[in-house]
C-alpha positions as CSV (number, residue, x, y, z in Angstrom):
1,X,1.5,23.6,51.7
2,X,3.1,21.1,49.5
3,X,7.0,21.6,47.8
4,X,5.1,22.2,44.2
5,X,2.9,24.7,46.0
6,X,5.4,26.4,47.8
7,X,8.1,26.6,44.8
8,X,4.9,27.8,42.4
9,X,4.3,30.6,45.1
10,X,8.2,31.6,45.1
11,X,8.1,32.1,41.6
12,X,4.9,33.5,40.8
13,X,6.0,36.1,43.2
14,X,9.3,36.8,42.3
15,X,8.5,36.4,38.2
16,X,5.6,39.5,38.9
17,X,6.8,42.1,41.7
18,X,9.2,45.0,41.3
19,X,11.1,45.7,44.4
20,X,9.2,45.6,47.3
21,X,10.5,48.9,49.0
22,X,8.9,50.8,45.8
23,X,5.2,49.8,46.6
24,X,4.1,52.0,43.6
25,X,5.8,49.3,41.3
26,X,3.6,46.1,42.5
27,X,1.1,44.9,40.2
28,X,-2.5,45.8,41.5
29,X,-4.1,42.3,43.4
30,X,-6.7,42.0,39.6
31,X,-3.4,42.2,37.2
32,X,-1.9,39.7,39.6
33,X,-4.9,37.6,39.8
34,X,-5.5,37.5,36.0
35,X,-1.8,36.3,35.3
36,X,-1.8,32.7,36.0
37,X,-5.6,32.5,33.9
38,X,-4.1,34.1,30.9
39,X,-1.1,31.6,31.1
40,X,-3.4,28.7,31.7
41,X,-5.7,30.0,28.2
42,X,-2.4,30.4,26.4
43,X,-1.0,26.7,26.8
44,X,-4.6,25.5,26.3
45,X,-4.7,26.6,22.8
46,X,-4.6,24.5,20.2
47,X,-1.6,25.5,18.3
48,X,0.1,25.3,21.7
49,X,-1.0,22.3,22.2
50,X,-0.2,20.4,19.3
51,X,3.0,21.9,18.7
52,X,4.5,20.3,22.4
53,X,2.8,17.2,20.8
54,X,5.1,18.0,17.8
55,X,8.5,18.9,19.7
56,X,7.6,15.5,22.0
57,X,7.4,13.3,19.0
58,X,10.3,15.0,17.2
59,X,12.5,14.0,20.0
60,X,11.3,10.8,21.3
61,X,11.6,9.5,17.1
62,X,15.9,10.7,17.7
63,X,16.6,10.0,21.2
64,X,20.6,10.7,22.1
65,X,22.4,9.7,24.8
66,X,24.3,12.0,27.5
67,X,26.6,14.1,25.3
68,X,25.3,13.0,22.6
69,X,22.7,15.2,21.9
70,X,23.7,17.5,18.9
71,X,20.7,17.2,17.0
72,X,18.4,17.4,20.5
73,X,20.3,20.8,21.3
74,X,19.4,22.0,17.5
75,X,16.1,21.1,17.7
76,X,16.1,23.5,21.0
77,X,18.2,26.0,19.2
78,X,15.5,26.5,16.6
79,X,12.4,26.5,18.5
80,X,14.2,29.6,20.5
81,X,15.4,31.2,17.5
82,X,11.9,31.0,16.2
83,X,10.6,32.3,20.1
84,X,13.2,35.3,20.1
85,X,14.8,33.8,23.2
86,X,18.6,34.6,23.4
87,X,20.8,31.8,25.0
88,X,24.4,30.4,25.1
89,X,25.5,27.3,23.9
90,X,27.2,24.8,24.0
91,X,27.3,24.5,27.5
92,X,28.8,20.9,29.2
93,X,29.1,19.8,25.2
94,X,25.2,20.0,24.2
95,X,23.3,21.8,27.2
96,X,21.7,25.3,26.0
97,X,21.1,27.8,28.6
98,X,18.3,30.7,27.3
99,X,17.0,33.7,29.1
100,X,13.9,35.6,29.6
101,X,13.5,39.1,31.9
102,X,15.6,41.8,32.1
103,X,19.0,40.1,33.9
104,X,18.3,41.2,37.0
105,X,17.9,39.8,40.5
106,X,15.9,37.9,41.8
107,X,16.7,35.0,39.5
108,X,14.4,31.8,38.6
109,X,15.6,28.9,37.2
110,X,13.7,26.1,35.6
111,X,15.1,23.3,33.5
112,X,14.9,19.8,31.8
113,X,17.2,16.9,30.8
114,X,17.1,16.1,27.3
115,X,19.5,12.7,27.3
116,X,18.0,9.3,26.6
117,X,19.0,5.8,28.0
118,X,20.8,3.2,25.8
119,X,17.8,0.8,25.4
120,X,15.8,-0.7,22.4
121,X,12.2,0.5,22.0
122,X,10.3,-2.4,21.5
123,X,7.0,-0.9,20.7
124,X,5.3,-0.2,17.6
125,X,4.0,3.2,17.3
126,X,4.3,6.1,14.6
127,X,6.7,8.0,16.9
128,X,9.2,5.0,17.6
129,X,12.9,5.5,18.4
130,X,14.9,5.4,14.6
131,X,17.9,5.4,16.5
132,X,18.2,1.5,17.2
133,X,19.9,1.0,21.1
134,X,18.3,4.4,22.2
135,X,15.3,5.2,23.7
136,X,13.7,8.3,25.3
137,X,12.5,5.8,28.2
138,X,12.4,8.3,30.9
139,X,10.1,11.1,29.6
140,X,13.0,13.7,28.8
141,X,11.9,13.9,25.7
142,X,8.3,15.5,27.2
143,X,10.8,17.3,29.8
144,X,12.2,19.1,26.6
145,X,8.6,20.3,25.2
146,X,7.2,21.2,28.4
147,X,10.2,23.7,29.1
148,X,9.7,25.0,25.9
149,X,6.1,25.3,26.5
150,X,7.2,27.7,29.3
151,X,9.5,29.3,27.4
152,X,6.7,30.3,24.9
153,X,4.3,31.6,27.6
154,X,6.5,33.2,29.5
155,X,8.2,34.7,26.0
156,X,4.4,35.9,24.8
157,X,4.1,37.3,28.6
158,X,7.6,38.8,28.9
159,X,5.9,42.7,29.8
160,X,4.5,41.2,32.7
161,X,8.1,40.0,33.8
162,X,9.3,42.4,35.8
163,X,12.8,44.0,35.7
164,X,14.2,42.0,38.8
165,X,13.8,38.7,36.8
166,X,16.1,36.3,34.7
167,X,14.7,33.6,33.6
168,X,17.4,30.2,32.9
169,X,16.1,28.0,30.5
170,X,19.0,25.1,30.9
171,X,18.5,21.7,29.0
172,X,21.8,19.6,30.0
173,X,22.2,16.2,30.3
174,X,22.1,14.1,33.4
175,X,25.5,14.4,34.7
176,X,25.0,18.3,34.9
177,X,21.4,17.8,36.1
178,X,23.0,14.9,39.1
179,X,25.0,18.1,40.1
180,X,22.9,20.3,40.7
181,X,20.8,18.3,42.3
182,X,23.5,18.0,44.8
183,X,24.4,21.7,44.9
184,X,20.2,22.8,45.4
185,X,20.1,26.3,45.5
186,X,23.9,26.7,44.8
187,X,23.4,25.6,41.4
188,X,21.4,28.6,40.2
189,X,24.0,31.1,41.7
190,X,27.1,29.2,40.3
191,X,25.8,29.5,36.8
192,X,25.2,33.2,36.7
193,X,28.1,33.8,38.4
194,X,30.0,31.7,35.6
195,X,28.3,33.2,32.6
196,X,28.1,36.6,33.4
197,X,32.1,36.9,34.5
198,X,32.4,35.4,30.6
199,X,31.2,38.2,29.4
């Protein structure tokens, strides 16, 4: 089993079971199997679609760089306002941290830079950098819109997330991202520990 398959397995298990000791809680093996089609018709509507397109293009035209990113993080602000997804912010300056699910354990975590690199785009499209010296180079600007996409399935889906569930939608720059790819599975557990004790 690849990593992809394995960490899609994790989650898709964790995201749709109720405490395992409590077998009356599960999902029956047809509501299980119909979860990931209705998700797949969901993001393959049209609307979907082209509004990813939309956020996409919106962010590669005003690329920021690392810390940098105050209109980025409003741009991510709104489309959750307009999802009903809670989240705190600012977090390391820019970074936005939403949740989905009830706030209970088991916890998933998925997340996206949203930083660009100090470089000149040099090609001529509709969608161009209008920020000279900064360009969305390394695809975080299709990072941003496909966490969002997630946040809008799993938001439309939320009764099928079960009460053991709480879903971190982070969008952080680099830096933050370097870290926690250092820390691995520490990372998820520091920032729940840090945001819950703040409240």
């Amino acid at each position: 089993m690849g990593v992809s398959k394995g960490v899609f397995s994790i989650l898709y298990l964790n995201l749709f079971f109720f405490n395992p000791s409590s077998s009356s809680l599960i999902l029956s093996s047809k509501e299980l199997s119909e979860i990931p089609i209705n998700f797949l018709k969901f993001a393959k509507k049209s609307e979907v679609f082209d509004w990813m397109v939309g956020v996409r293009r919106r962010l590669h035209e005003n690329p920021e760089l690392g810390y940098e990113e105050f209109e980025t993080s409003k741009l991510i602000r709104e489309e959750l306002d307009k999802m009903g997804i809670s989240y705190k912010y600012p977090v390391a300056v820019t970074g936005v941290i939403g949740s989905i699910g009830s706030g209970k354990p088991p916890f998933v975590a998925i997340r996206a830079d949203m930083d660009a690199l100090p470089l000149q785009e040099k090609v001529e499209w509709d969608h161009k950098s209008k920020n000279p010296g900064k360009m969305h180079a390394c695809g975080h600007d299709a990072h941003v819109a496909m966490l969002l996409g997630a946040a809008k399935i799993l938001q439309e889906n939320r009764e099928l997330i079960k009460v053991r569930v709480f879903s971190i939608l982070s969008f952080w720059s680099v830096a933050i991202s370097c870290f926690c790819m250092v820390l691995g599975n520490y990372c998820v557990t520091i920032l729940i520990e840090l945001f819950s004790k703040r409240n």
